[in-house]
N, C-alpha and C positions, 0 to 999 in steps of 0.2 A: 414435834417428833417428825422427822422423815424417814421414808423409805424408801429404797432403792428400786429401779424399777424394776430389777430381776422379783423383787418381791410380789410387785403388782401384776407379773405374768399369769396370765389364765391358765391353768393344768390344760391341755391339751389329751383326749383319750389315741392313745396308740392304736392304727388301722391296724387289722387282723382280715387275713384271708377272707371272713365271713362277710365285710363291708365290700369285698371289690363288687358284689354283684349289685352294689347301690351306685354305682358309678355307670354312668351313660357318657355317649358320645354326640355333639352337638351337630348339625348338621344344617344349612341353608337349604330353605324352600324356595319361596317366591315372595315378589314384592306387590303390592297394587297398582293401578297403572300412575295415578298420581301421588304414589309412595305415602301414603296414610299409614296403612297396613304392611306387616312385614309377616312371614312364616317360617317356622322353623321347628326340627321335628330330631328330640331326645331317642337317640337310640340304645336300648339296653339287652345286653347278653343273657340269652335264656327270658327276657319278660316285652310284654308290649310294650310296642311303642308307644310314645306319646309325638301328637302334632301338634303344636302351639300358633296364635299367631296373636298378636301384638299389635297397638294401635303406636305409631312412631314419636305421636305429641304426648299423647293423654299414658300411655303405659296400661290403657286397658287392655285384659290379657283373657282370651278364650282357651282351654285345652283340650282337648280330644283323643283320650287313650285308642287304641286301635287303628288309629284313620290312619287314609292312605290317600297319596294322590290329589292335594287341595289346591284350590284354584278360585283366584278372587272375578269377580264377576262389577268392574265397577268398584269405587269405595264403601260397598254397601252390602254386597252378598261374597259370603264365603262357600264352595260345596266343597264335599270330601267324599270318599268312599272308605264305606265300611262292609265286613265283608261280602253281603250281597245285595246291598242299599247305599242307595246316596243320598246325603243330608245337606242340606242349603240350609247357612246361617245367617240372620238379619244382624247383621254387625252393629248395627242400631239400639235394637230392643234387646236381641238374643235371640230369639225369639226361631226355633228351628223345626226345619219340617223334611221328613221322608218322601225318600220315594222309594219303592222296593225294588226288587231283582234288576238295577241298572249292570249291567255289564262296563261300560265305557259311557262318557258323558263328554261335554265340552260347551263353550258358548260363544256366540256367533259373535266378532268382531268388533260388530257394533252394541255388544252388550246387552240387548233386546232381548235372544234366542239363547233357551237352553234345549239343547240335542241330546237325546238318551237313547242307548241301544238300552231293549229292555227282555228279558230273557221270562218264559212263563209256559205258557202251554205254546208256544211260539215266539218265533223271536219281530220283537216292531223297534220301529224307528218311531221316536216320538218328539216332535216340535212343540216346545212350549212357547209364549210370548208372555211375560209380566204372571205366568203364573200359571196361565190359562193354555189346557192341551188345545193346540190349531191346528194341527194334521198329526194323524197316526200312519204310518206305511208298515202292511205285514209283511212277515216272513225277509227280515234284512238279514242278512249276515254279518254285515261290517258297512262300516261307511267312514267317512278320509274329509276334510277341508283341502280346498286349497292354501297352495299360503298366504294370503291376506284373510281366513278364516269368514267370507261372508258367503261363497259357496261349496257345497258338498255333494263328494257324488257314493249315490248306496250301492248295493251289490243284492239282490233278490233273487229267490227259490223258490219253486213251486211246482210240482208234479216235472220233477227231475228238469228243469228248463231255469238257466241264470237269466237275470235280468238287468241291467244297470240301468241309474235312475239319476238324474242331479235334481236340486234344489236349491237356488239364489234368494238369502235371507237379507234383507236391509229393510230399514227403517221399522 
């Protein structure tokens, strides 16, 4: 017996107004520096977002409804911001860890240095190395890299009097 293919066609269910709001828009993030890792972040009308990011050989895939803002740190660490905490992802294990009230974040050039503006009873600048806090500075307001990201210079307050401040991170 045969059949025609019209026959073997799948029913197909007719979209209705009610599915458009299942439809997102795609969007490019970022890449890793030795393009392992790629990111990218579903955006949908009226719902969170999601940020994804992807490993380019293997197709393991991480998601993270909410996040904002990710940035790969090396082929190894992913952070992102959510709404008033930032989260670094061991791309490795999974394996993820907070930090709370970050404002702004970044990491230093050479990969080493995670920089967080951090917002609480005061606002500090906080230097981490591999994990470990190495300098705190109170009272920042803001702080800027240069462009080759391995120096930064902060901006500090204190009984009405600015201050500015730099720091050269390497190695």
């Amino acid at each position: 017996i045969h059949c025609p293919i019209l026959g073997q066609a799948l029913i197909q269910k007719p979209l209705t107004e009610a599915d458009y709001g299942l439809w997102g828009t795609m969007g490019a993030e970022q890449i890793s520096h030795k393009g392992q890792w790629a990111s990218y972040r579903m955006s949908y009308e009226g719902n969170v977002d999601t940020l994804f990011v992807v490993h380019t050989q293997t197709h393991r895939r991480y998601s993270f409804a909410g996040a904002s803002v990710g940035k790969f740190n090396r082929e190894r660490t992913f952070a992102y911001s959510r709404k008033d905490f930032l989260e670094l992802v061991d791309l490795e294990t999974g394996q993820e860890s907070r930090i709370p009230r970050v404002e702004q974040y970044d990491f230093s050039a050479d990969e080493h240095y995670l920089v967080t503006l951090e917002k609480g009873k005061g606002s500090q600048l906080v230097i981490r190395k591999k994990g470990k806090v190495i300098d705190v500075i109170a009272n920042v307001t803001e702080f800027d890299w240069n462009d080759a990201n391995s120096m930064l210079v902060y901006a500090t307050e204190a009984n009405g009097f600015g201050v500015v401040g730099y720091l050269t991170l390497h190695g």
